[in-house]
C-alpha positions as CSV (number, residue, x, y, z in Angstrom):
1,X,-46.8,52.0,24.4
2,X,-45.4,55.6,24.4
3,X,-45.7,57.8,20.8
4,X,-42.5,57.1,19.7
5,X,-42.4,53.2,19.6
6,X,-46.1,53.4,18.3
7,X,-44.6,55.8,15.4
8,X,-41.8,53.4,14.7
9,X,-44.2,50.0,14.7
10,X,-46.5,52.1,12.3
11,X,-44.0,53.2,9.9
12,X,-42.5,49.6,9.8
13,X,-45.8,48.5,9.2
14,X,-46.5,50.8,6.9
15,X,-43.1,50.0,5.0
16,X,-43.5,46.6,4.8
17,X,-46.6,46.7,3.4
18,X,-45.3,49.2,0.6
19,X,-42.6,46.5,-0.1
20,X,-45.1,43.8,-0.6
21,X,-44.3,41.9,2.9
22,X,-47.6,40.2,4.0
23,X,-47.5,41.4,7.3
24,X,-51.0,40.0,8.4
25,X,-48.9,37.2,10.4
26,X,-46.6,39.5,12.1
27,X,-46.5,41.1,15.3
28,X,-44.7,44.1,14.9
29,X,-43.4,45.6,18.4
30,X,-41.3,48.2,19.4
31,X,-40.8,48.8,23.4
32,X,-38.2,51.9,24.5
33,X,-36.8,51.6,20.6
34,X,-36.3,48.0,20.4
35,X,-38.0,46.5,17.6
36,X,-39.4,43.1,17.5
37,X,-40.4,41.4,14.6
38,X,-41.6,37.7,15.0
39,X,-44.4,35.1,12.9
40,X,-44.4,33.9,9.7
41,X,-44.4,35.0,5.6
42,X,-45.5,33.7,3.8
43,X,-42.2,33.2,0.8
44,X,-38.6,33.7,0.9
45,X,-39.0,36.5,-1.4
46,X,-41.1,38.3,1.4
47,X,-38.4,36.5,4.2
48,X,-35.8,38.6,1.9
49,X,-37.2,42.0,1.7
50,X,-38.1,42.0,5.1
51,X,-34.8,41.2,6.0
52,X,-33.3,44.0,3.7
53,X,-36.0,46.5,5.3
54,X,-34.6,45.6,8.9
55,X,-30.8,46.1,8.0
56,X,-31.6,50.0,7.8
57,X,-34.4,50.2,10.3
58,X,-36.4,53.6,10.7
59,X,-35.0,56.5,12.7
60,X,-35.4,55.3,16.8
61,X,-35.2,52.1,16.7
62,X,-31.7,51.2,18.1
63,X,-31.9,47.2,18.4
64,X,-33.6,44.8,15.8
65,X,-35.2,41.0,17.1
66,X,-36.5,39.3,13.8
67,X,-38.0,35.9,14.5
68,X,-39.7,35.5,11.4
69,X,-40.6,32.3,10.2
70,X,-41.7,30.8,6.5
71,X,-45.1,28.9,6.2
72,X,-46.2,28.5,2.6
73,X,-49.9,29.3,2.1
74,X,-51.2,27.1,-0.6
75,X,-53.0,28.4,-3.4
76,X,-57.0,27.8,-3.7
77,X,-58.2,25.3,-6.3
78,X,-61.9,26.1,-6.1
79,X,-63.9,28.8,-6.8
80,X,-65.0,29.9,-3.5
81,X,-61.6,30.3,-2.4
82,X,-61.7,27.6,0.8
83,X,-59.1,25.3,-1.1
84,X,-58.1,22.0,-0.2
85,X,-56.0,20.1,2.5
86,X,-52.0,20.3,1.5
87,X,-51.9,17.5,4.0
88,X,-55.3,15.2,3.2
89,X,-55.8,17.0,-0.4
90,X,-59.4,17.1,0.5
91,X,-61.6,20.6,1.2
92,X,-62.8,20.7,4.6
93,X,-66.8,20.3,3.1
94,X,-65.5,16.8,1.7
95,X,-64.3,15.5,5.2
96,X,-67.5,16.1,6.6
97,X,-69.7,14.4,4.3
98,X,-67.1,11.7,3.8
99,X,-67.3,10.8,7.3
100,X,-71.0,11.4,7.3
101,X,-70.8,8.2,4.5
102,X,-68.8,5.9,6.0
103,X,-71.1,6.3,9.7
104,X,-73.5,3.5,8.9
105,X,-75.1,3.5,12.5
């Protein structure tokens, strides 16, 4: 990556951030001033603002690719922050020891 795409993917990154866009499940790319954008958010809010951010992207980057996804995280219910399931509503912990109950061997 020359100095000029890795200028433009660090001030998008940088932006982003700023705007309160969870980029931790983006890859943020930008070859010969083509930036790519693809993964998930994880609202529509954040879906929204990066999408606003992109109509005026940073100076030197002539094309825009946005494949950006939404995938809900689901909030914690427990303390220590591992939460449960959304599809079996149980915590990974209670799987284990449930299946560890049910092996009578």
């Amino acid at each position: 990556m020359n100095a000029r795409d890795e200028n433009i993917r660090n001030e998008v990154n940088d932006a982003l951030t700023a705007a309160g866009v969870d980029v931790r499940n983006l890859a943020i790319e930008s070859v010969d001033g083509r930036l790519i954008v693809k993964g998930t958010v994880p609202s529509a809010d954040e879906r929204e603002r990066l999408a606003r951010f992109l109509k005026s992207p940073p100076d030197g980057a002539n094309t825009v690719v946005c494949d950006v996804e939404l995938l809900p995280v689901y909030p914690s219910d427990t303390s220590n922050g591992r939460g449960r399931s959304p599809i079996t509503g149980t915590s990974a912990d209670s799987a284990h020891e449930s299946r560890h109950q049910l092996d009578r061997s």
